[in-house]
C-alpha positions in Angstrom: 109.0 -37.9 140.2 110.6 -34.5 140.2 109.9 -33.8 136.9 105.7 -34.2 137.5 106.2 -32.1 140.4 107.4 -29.4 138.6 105.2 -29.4 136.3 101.8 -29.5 138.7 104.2 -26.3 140.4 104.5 -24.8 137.1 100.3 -25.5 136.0 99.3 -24.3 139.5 101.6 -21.0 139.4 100.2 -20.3 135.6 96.6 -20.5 136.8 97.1 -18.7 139.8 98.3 -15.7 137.0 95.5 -16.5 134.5 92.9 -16.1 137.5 94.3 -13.0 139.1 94.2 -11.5 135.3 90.5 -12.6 135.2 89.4 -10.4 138.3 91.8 -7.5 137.3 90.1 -4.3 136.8 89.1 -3.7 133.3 91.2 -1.3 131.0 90.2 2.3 130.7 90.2 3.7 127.7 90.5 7.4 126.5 87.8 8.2 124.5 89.6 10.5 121.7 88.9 14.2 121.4 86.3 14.8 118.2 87.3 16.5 114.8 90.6 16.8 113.2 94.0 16.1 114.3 94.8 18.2 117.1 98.7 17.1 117.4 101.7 19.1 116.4 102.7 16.6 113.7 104.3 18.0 110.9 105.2 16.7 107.3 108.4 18.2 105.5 107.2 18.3 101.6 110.2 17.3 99.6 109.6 19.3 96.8 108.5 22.6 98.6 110.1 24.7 101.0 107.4 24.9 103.6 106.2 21.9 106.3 102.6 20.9 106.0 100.6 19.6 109.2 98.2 17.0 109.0 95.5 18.9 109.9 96.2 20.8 107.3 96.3 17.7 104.7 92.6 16.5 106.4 91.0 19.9 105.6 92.1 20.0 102.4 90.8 16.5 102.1 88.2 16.5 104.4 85.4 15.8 102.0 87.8 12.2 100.3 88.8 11.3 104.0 85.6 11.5 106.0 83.2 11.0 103.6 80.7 8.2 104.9 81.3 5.5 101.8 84.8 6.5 101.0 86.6 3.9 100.1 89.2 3.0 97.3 90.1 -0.4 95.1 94.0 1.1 95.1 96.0 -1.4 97.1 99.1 1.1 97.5 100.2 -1.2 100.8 98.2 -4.0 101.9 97.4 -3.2 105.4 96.4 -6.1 107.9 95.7 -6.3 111.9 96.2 -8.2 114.7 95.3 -8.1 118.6 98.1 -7.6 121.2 98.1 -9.5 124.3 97.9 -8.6 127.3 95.9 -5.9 126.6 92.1 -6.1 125.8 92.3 -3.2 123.5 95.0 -3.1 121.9 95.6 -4.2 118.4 98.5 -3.6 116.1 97.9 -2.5 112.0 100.8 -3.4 109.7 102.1 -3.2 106.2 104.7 -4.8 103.8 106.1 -2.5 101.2 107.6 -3.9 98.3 107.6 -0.6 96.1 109.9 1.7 98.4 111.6 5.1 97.5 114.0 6.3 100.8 113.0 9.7 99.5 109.4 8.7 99.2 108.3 7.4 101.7 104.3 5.9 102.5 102.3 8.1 104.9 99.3 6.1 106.8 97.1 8.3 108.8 94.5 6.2 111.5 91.2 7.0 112.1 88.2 5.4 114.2 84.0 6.3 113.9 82.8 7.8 117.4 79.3 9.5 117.4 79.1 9.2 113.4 82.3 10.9 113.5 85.7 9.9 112.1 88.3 10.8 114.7 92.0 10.2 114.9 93.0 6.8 116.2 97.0 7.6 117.5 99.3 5.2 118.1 99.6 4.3 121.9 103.4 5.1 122.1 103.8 7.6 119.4 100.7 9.7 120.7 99.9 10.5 116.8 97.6 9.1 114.1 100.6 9.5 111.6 102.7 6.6 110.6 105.6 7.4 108.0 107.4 4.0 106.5 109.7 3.0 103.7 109.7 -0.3 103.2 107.3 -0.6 106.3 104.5 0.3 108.3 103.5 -0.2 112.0 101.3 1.2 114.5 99.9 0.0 117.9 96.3 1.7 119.2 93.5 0.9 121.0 90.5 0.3 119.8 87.0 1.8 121.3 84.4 -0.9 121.8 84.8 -4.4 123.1 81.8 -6.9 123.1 80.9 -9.0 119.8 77.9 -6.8 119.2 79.8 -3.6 119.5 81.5 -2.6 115.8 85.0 -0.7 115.6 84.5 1.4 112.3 88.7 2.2 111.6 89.4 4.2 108.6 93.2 3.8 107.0 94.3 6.2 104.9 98.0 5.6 102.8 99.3 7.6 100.3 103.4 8.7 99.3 104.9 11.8 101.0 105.7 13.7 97.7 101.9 13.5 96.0 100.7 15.4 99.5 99.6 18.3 97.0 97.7 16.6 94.8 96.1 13.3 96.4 93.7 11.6 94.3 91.7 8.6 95.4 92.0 5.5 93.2 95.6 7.4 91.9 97.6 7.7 94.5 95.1 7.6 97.4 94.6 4.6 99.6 91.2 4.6 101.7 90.5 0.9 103.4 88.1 0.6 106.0 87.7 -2.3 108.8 84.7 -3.3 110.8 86.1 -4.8 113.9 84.5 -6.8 116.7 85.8 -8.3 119.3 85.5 -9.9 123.0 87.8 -10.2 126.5 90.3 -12.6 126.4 88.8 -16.1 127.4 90.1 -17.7 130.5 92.0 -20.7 128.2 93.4 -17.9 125.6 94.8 -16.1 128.7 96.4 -19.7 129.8 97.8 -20.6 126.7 99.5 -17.3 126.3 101.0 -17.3 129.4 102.0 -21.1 129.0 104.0 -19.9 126.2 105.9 -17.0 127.7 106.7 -19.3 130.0 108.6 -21.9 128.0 109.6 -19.1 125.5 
């Protein structure tokens, strides 16, 4: 007997978590500033003496980076995605890399289409589109557009630290694009997420 009342306690408190979530107000999102990377983030070039930015590295590039069918067959680090819940938003790229050099490491740069324009897509934390990785790379953003008929045009760049001079698509230049739609959080996805952070 005390065991089913428990659980009805535990079903009842769960749905009273999944409803208030329901009539939450819905997330805002910061629409990112248009053109290149206006950050201070800086890449040290092993084999010269000075620091490059990467707004430097995207005008040099401009015309490989953002040009509208740009895209490459090079696999250099297979790059996949996920959502992250709680948030509506939020969605977290990662790669596994089995080819690593400690002083070598893979640069991925994130970028997102707003207006017909790629912009940089920075990682919610780091506050940067730039992920640096040896064996492994990670970054957590948040996407534009929600709604199934609403497409999120994201643009991954990788390439290694020491070709920065000389980046050739197809060579040593990753380009992979993603078309990503998606919608809110359904009432019984929000239930059995919190279900299992409950018993977890």
């Amino acid at each position: 007997m005390a065991k089913k009342v428990v659980f009805w306690l535990v079903i009842i408190f769960v749905l009273l978590v999944a409803s208030t979530s329901v009539f939450a107000a819905e997330t805002d999102v910061e629409t990112s500033n248009i053109g290149f990377t206006q950050d201070k983030t800086i890449l040290a070039v092993a084999d010269a003496d000075k620091e490059v930015s990467v707004s430097d590295i995207e005008k040099k590039y401009s015309e490989v980076f953002f040009g509208e069918d740009t895209e490459s067959d090079l696999k250099i680090v297979s790059i996949d995605y996920g959502r992250d819940y709680p948030h509506e938003m939020r969605h977290l790229f990662y790669g596994q890399i089995n080819d690593f050099d400690v002083n070598n490491p893979y640069i991925m740069l994130m970028y997102i289409k707003i207006d017909g324009t790629y912009v940089p897509l920075k990682d919610v934390e780091r506050k940067t589109n730039m992920t640096e990785g040896v064996c492994y790379l990670k970054t957590a953003v948040d996407l534009e557009y929600i709604g199934l008929n609403k497409v999120n045009e994201v643009r991954i760049i990788v390439f290694r630290k020491n070709d920065i001079d000389n980046l050739v698509l197809n060579e040593n230049l990753q380009v992979t694009n993603f078309d990503i739609t998606f919608r809110r959080w359904n009432f019984i996805e929000k239930l059995q997420f919190e279900l299992k952070n409950l018993f977890n």
